[in-house]
KEVO-312720 format. One record per residue (C-alpha): x, y, z. Coordinates in steps of 0.5 Angstrom, whole numbers, plus 500, padded with zeros to 3 digits. Layout:
<rs>
XYZ ...
</rs>
This chain:
<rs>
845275278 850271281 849263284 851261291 859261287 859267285 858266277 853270273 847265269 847264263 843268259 842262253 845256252 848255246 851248244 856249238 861244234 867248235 872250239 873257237 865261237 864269235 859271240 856279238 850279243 845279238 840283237 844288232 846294235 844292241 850287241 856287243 863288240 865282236 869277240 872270239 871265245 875259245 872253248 878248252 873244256 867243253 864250255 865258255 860264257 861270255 864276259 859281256 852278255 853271259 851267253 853260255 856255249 857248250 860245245 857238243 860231245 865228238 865236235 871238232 877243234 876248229 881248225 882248217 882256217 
</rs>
């Protein structure tokens, strides 16, 4: 359900050390397709399950791969 600004709840917060997530939904089958989510910030939500991730203060950018 939207809040005052129109933005969906976070369904889970997830707090990551990197930049670049995958998200699935979980649940198996259940899920969703697989996507990557960048974070620019310091946080992103999901489009398909709302899952809210947080990336955790001095983590770093993902590279090395």
């Amino acid at each position: 359900m939207p809040d005052a600004a129109g933005l969906a709840a976070p369904t889970e917060i997830i707090h990551v050390d990197h930049r670049t997530v995958p998200c699935d939904g979980g649940d198996g089958a259940l899920g969703h397709p697989r996507v990557f989510l960048y974070i620019e910030d310091e946080r992103v939500m999901c489009p398909y399950c709302s899952r809210l991730y947080i990336l955790n203060p001095g983590a770093d950018d993902g590279h090395g791969h």
